[in-house]
N, C-alpha and C positions, 0 to 999 in steps of 0.2 A: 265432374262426372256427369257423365250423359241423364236425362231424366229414367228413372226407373220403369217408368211406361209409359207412353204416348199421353197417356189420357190424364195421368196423373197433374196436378200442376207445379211451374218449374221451381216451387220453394222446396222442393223435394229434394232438389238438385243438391249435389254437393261439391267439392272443390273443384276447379279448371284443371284439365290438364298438365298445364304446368306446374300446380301446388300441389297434384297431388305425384307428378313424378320427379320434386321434391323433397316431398315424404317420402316417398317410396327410398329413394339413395339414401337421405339422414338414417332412415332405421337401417337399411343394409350396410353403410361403415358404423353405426352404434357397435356392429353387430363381428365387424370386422370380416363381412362377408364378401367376396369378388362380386362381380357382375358375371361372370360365366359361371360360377357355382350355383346362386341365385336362379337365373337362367334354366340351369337343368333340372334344381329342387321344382321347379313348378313348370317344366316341359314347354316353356319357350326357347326363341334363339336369345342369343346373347346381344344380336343386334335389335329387335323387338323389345326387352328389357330398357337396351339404349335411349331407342325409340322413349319408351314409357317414362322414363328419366329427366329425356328433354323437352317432355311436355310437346312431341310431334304424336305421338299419339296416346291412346287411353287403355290402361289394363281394365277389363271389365269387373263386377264384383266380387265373383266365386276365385278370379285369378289373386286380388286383392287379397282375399281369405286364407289362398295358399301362400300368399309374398309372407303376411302376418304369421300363419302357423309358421311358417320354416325358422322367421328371423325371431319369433316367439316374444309378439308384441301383440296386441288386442287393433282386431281389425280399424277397431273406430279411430286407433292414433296415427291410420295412412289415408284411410278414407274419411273422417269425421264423422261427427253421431248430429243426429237429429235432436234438434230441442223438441222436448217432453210437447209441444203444442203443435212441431209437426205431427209428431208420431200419432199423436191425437185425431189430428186432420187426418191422415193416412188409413188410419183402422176403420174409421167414420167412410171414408170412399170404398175400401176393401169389404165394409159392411153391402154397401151401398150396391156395387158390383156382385157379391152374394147372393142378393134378392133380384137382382136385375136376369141373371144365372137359373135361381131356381126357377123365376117365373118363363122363362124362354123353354126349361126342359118341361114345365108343366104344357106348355102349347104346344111341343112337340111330341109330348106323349097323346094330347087331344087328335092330333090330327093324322099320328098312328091308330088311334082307336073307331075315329072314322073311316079309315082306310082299308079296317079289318071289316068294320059293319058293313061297307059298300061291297064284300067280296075279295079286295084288294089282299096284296100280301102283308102291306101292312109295313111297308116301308118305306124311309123317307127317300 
């Protein structure tokens, strides 16, 4: 799976394509599902499904989370889970990016407030 965001770093990553479209077929025959039924429960083609299958391309998360509700398996057993020391690192950069966030809208609130003082309307 693709990194969750640019900035993050790539231990964040989770399985290749191919392992995770894989996963993805093991839980849909557990489940004794088609591939076209599958398909339509989460609003893809049947050929994109394929696709995701053969490891030519990648379902993204939120689609992952529809594959797992339908075939009614816990997302982490198509996608895989994060060890307890990612998630740690993770929350620590989401913290990090937080503060990075508030501080940028405090500068943009300053420099509305100058805006207004010079006359201005007060926009960025």
């Amino acid at each position: 799976m693709a990194a969750i965001c640019p900035i993050l770093p790539p231990i964040l990553e989770g399985p290749s394509p191919r392992e995770l479209g894989a996963k993805i077929r093991r839980a849909r025959r557990r489940q004794g599902v088609t591939q076209d039924v599958l398909a339509s429960a989460v609003g893809v083609t049947t050929r994109t499904l394929q696709n995701w299958e053969a490891g030519k391309t990648e379902a993204r998360y939120p689609t992952i989370r529809k594959i797992a509700d339908f075939l009614g398996v816990p997302a982490a057993e198509i996608a895989g889970e994060l060890p307890p020391t990612q998630v740690e690192t993770l929350l620590e950069q989401v913290e990090a990016v937080r503060a990075d966030v508030n501080r940028l809208l405090l500068l943009v609130e300053r420099v509305l407030d100058e805006g207004r003082a010079q006359g201005g309307p007060g926009r960025v």
